[in-house]
LUMVO-893068 format. One line per field, with one value per residue (C-alpha): residue number from 0; x, y, z. Coordinates in steps of 0.25 Angstrom, whole numbers, plus 2048, in hexadecimal, padded with zeros to 3 digits. Example, Ala and Ser with C-alpha at 12.3 -4.5 7.8 and 13.67 -1.06 7.14 Angstrom:
<sites>
tilum (0 | 1)
c1 (831 | 837)
c2 (7EE | 7FC)
c3 (81F | 81D)
</sites>
This chain:
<sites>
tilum (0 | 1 | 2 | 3 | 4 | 5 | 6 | 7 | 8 | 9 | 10 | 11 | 12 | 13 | 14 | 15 | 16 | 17 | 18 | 19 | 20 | 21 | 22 | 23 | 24 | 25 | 26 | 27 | 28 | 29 | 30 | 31 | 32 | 33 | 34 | 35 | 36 | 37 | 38 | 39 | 40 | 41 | 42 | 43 | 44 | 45 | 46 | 47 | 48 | 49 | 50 | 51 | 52 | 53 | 54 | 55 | 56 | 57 | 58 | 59 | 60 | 61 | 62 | 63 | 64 | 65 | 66 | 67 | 68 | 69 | 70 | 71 | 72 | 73 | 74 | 75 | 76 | 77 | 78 | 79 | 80 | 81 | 82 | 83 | 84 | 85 | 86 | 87 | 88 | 89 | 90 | 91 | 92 | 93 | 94 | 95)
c1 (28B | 283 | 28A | 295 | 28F | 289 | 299 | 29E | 291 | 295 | 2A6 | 29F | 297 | 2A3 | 2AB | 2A0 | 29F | 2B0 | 2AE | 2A4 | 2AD | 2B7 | 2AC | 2A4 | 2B2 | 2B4 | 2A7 | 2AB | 2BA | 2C5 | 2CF | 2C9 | 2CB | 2C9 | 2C7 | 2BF | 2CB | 2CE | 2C0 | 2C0 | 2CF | 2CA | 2BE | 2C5 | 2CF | 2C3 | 2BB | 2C7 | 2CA | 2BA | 2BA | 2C8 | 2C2 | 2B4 | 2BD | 2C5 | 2BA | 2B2 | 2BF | 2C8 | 2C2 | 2CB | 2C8 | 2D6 | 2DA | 2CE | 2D3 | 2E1 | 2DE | 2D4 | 2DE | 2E9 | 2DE | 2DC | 2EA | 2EB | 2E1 | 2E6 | 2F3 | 2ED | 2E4 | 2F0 | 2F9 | 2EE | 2EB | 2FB | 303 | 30B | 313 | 316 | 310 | 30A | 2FC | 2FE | 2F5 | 2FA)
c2 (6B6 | 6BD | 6C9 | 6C2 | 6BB | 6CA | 6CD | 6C3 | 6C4 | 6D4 | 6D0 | 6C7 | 6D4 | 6DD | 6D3 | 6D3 | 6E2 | 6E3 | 6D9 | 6E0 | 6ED | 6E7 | 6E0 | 6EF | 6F4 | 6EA | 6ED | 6FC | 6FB | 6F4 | 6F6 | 6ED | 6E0 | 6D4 | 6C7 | 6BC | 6B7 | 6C4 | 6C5 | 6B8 | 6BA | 6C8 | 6C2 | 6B6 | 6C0 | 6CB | 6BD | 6B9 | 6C5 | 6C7 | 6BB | 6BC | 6CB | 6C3 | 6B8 | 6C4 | 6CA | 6BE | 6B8 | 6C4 | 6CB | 6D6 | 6E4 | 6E6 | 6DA | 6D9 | 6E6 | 6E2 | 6D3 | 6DB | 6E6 | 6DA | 6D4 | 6DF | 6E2 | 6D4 | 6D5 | 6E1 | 6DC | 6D1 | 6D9 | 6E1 | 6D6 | 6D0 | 6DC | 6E2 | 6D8 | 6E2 | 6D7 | 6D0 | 6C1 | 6BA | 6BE | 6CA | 6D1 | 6DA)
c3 (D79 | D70 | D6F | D6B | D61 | D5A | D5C | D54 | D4A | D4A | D46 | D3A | D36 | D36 | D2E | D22 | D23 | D21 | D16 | D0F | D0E | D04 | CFD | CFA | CF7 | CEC | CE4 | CE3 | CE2 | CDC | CE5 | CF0 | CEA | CF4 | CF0 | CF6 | CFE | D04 | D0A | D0F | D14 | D1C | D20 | D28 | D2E | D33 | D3A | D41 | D44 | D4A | D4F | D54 | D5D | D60 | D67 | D6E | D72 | D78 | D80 | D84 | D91 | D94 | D8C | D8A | D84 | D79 | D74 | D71 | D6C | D63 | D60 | D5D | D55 | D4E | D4B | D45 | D3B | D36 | D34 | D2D | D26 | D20 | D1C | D14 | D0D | D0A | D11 | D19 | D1F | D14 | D16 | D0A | D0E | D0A | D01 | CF4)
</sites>
């Protein structure tokens, strides 16, 4: 249980450190301009995403089957992650 709980404590780490790129990036240059909405929108998306691989992690047994649920996971966000950034599907949450 314990070890578990460093995992999820470490996916929170690693989510701050990801934050913490484009918010260095913005003091230096101005072409990384993020508002307050687009770091709370990524924030959510990388927790779900971590909590999403910790609940993978803890339920799915088999090797094989954590590796493609994660793969798929994976695939997913950045899907996600592109769409909110270009829009290359053209939905209305598409960024500029």
């Amino acid at each position: 249980m314990i070890a578990q709980s460093k995992r999820f404590l470490t996916i929170i780490l690693c989510l701050e450190a990801l934050l913490l790129i484009p918010l260095i990036a913005i003091q230096f240059t101005p072409e990384v301009n993020w508002s307050y909405t687009d770091f709370i929108i990524m924030g959510a998306l990388l927790l779900t995403i971590g909590v999403l691989a910790e609940y993978i992690l803890r339920i799915v047994k088999n090797q094989e089957r954590r590796i493609i649920l994660i793969a798929f996971l994976i695939l997913a966000f950045l899907l996600i992650w592109a769409e909110l950034a270009v829009g290359i599907f053209g939905t209305p949450f598409a960024g500029s």
